[in-house]
N, C-alpha and C positions, 0 to 999 in steps of 0.2 A: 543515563537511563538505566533501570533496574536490571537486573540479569537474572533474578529471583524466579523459581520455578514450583510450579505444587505439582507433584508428583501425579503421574499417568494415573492411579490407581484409587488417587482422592478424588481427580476429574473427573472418573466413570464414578464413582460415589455422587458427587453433584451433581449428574448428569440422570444418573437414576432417580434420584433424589426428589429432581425437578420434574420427569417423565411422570412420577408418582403422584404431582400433584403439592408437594413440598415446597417450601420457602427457600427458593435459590439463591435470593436477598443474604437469608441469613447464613447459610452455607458459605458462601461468598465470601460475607464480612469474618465469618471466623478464620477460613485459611485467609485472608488477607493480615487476618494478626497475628496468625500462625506461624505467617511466612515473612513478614517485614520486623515483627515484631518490639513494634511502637503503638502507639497509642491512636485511635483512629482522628484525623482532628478535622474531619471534614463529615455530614451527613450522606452515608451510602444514598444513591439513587434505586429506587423503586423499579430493581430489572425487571422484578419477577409480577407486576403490577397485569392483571390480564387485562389486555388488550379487548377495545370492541371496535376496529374500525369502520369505519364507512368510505361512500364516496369521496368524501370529503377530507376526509383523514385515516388513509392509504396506509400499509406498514410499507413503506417504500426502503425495497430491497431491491434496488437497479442502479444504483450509483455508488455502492462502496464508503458510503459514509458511514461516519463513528456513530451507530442512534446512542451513549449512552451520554454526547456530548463534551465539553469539556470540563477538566476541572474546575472547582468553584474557586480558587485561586485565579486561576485565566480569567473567569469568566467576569468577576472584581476587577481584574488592570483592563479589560477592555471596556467596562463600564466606567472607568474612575479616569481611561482617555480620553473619554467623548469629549466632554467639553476645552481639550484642549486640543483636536482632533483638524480645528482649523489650523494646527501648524503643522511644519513637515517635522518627521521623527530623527532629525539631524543627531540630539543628542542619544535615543535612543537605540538607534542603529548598530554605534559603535560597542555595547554595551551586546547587545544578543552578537555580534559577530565576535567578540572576544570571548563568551562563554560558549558559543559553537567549536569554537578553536579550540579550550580548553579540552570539552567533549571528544574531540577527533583525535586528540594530543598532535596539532599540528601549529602554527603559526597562524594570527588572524589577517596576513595576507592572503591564504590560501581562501578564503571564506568569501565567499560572494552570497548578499544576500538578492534572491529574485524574488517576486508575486508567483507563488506557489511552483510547483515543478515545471507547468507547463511554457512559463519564460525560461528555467533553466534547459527545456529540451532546445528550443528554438533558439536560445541566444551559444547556448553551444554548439548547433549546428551551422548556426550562421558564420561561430569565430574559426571554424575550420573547414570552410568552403575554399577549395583550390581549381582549378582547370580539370576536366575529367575527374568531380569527385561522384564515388556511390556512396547509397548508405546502406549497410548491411544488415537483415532483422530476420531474425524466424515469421514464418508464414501467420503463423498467431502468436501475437505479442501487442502491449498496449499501441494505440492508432497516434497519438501525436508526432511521433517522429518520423511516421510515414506524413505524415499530413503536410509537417515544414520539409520533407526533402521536396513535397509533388512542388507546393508553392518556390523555392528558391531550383526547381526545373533539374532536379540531382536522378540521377540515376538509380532508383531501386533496386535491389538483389534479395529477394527473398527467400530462403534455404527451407525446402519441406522439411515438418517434424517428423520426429520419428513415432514409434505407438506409443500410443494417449497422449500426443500433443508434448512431448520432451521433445528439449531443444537438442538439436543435431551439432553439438559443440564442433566436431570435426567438420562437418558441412560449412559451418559457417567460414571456419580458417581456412577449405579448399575453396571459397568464391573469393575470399583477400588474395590468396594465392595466385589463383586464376588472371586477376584484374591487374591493369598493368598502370593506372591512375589512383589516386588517393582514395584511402578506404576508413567511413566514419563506422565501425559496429555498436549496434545500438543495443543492451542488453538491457531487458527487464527483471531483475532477482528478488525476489518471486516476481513469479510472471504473470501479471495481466493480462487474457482472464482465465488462466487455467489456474493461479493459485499454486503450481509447486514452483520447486524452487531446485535450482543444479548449485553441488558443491563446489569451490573456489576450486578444489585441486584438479577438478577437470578443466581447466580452464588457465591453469597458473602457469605449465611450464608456456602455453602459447603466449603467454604476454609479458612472461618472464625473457623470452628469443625476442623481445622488444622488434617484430617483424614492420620493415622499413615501408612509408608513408599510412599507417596504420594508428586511426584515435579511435581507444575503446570509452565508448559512455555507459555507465552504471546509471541504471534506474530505481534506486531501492525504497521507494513510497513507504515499501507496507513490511518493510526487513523486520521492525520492533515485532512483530506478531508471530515469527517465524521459531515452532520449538525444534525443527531439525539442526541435530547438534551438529552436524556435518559440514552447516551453513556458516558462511564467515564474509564480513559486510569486504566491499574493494578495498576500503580505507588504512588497510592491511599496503597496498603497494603502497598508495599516497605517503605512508607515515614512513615507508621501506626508498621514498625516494623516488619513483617511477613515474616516469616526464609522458606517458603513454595512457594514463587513466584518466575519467573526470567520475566520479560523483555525485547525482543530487540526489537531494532529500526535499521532505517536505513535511510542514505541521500538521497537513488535512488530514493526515489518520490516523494514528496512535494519539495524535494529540488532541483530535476533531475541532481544526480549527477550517475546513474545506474552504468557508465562506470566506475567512479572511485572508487569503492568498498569501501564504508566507513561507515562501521554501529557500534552497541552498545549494549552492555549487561547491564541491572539495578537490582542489587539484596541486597543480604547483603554481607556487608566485606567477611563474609567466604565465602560463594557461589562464591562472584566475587573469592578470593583468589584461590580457587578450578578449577572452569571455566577456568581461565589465565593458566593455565596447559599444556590445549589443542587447545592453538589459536598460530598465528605464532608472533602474541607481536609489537617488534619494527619493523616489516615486511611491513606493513602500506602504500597505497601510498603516496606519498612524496606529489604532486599535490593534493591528494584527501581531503586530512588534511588540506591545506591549503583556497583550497574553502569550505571545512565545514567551519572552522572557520569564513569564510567570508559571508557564506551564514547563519547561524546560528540567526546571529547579523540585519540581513538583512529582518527584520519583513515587510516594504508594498512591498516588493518584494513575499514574500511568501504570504499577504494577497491579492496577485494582481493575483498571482499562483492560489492561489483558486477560486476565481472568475471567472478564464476564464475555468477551471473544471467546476465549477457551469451551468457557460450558455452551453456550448457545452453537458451536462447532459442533460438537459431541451431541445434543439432543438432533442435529444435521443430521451428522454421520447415522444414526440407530435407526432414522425413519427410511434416509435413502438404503439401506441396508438392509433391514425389516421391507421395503416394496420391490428390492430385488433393482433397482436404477445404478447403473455404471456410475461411480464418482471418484476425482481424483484427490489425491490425499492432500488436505488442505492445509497454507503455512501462511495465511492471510485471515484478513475477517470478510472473504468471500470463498464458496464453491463451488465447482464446474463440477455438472452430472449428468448424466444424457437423459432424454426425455424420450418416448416411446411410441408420441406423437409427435405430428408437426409442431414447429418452438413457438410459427406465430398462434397456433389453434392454443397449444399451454398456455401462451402467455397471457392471453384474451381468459383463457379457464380461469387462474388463479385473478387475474385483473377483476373478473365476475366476484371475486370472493375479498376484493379492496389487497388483495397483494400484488406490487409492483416488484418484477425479475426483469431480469435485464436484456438487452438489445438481443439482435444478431451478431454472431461474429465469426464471417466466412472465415476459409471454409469450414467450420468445427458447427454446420448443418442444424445437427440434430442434439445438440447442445445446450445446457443452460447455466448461467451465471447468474450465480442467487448471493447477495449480499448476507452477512449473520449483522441480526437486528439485535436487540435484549433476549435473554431468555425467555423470556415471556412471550413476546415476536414469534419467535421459533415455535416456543410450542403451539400456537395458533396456527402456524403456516404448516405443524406435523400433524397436527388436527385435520387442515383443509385437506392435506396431500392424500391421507388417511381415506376422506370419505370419497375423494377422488375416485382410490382405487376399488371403494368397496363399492361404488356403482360401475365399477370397469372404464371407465373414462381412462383413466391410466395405466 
């Protein structure tokens, strides 16, 4: 995947650009050639395309999906699956778990493919359920791995954050510390739903002291979207050796494959060996396999993915900014910002206006997590927030 970056100062240029009324479209496409600098070989999608929602057809910014979709490469291998879709993907399996490998520079033993992150949390909590196990998560952080500890009867430990929702790294190693039974710590980097993200080195010498009945799981969904340089994916132990990490990823979002369930576990031979126990294996969609593998390979498509993240962020940031709304600094294609009103009275507000933001998520109250749609999206949603405020609503 791309490492490609367009500098801070061309993003507020397309960001302005876009506020202005400009063709974010074409802005887009030129740093995309600017910066990959190959020939485009696929037709840009219509970000900057305005938007007239309705009832009917909501900007639905409450699930964290990719709206600018997938590459048209994907989107060809899962069309050109269908009709062979009644078989199982035997041969193609082998085929994306060898090129994930490649990816990680790891062995494709280590490479367990699952049906999107959400079997990678649950089949790796399941492979490491002991007598007296917790699982260990900051107080807000994504809800599946609370969900399979309730269902498989594990002991929660929940460690408050500290201000604005940062993960209390030491808290979390003084509750492993504390407990005298086996400890699962479940990290989400970036974090779900506050959107930042904690550097590796705060966290490295504690898992480096490899601290005894202790499995750390990395949750990195939405790592491709993250420009904090500080940031460094776990894969770093994995490749270093480290029998104490797991890994997963998933295609749902840098790649916007959400619907076809196609994610990944990275560990060592035994871990993976272990894991595969509790996943359903050759089960896999047939289609979904197919556009990983196409999309995988498909690097100015993903680097063009992040870019139109990038600027639809940025037209974010200016309006919450411009209405004076708390928010925290975003390393995903969502952002958390507080609301000034009750979340259920906003959310029913903007709902009034066909824009869908996202749930509750105790206890962060007064809180909102707002998916980034197309630029185009955005600027309707900094529109609506706009007139919000100029009748005092907000």
């Amino acid at each position: 995947m791309s490492n490609l970056n367009i500098s801070r100062r061309k993003l507020i240029t397309f960001s302005s650009a876009a506020i202005a009324g400009l063709s974010v479209n074409q802005l887009l496409a030129k740093a995309y050639a600017q910066n990959v600098q190959k020939t485009i070989s696929f037709s840009l999608p219509m970000v900057n395309k305005v938007v007239t929602p309705d009832a009917t057809n909501p900007v639905r910014l409450n699930f964290n999906e990719n709206t600018l979709g997938m590459s048209p490469s994907a989107k060809q291998a899962a069309i050109d699956a269908v009709p062979k879709a009644n078989r199982y993907a035997k041969a193609e399996m082998p085929l994306l778990n060898k090129a994930l490998a490649q990816h990680h520079h790891v062995s494709e033993k280590q490479i367990l493919l699952t049906a999107g992150s959400s079997e990678g949390i649950r089949s790796t909590i399941s492979a490491f359920i002991k007598p007296n196990t917790q699982l260990v998560i900051p107080e807000l952080t994504y809800g599946d791995g609370e969900h399979f500890a309730k269902i498989f009867n594990l002991k929660i430990t929940k460690v408050p954050c500290l201000s604005d929702w940062k993960i209390d790294i030491t808290g979390l190693k003084k509750a492993v510390e504390d407990y005298q039974g086996f400890s699962i710590v479940y990290l989400v980097n970036p974090n779900n739903p506050t959107s930042t993200v904690f550097g590796i080195n705060e966290i490295e010498s504690w898992i480096s002291s490899k601290p005894k009945n202790t499995i750390f799981i990395f949750d990195e969904a939405y790592a491709e979207f993250v420009n904090d340089p500080n940031f460094e994916s776990a894969d770093k132990f994995i490749t270093q050796g480290y029998k104490n990490i797991v890994l997963l990823k998933t295609f749902s979002k840098i790649h916007a494959m959400a619907g076809l369930r196609v994610g990944y576990v990275v560990s060592t031979d035994e871990n993976i060996e272990n894991i595969a126990q509790y996943v359903a294996g050759e089960k896999l969609n047939y289609c979904g396999v197919c556009a990983a593998l196409a999309s995988i390979n498909d690097t100015q498509y993903l680097t063009y993915s992040k870019k139109v993240v990038d600027v639809s962020r940025e037209i974010m940031e200016k309006v919450l900014s411009e209405l004076g709304l708390h928010y925290l600094k975003s390393e995903t294609n969502f952002m958390f910002h507080k609301v000034p009103i009750k979340l259920n009275d906003y959310r029913e507000l903007m709902k009034h206006k066909f824009i869908l933001v996202g749930r509750d998520f105790p206890p962060a109250t007064n809180w909102c997590r707002i998916s980034l749609g197309t630029p185009g999206e955005m600027l309707y949603v900094a529109n609506v927030m706009r007139e919000l405020r100029d009748k005092a609503i907000i």
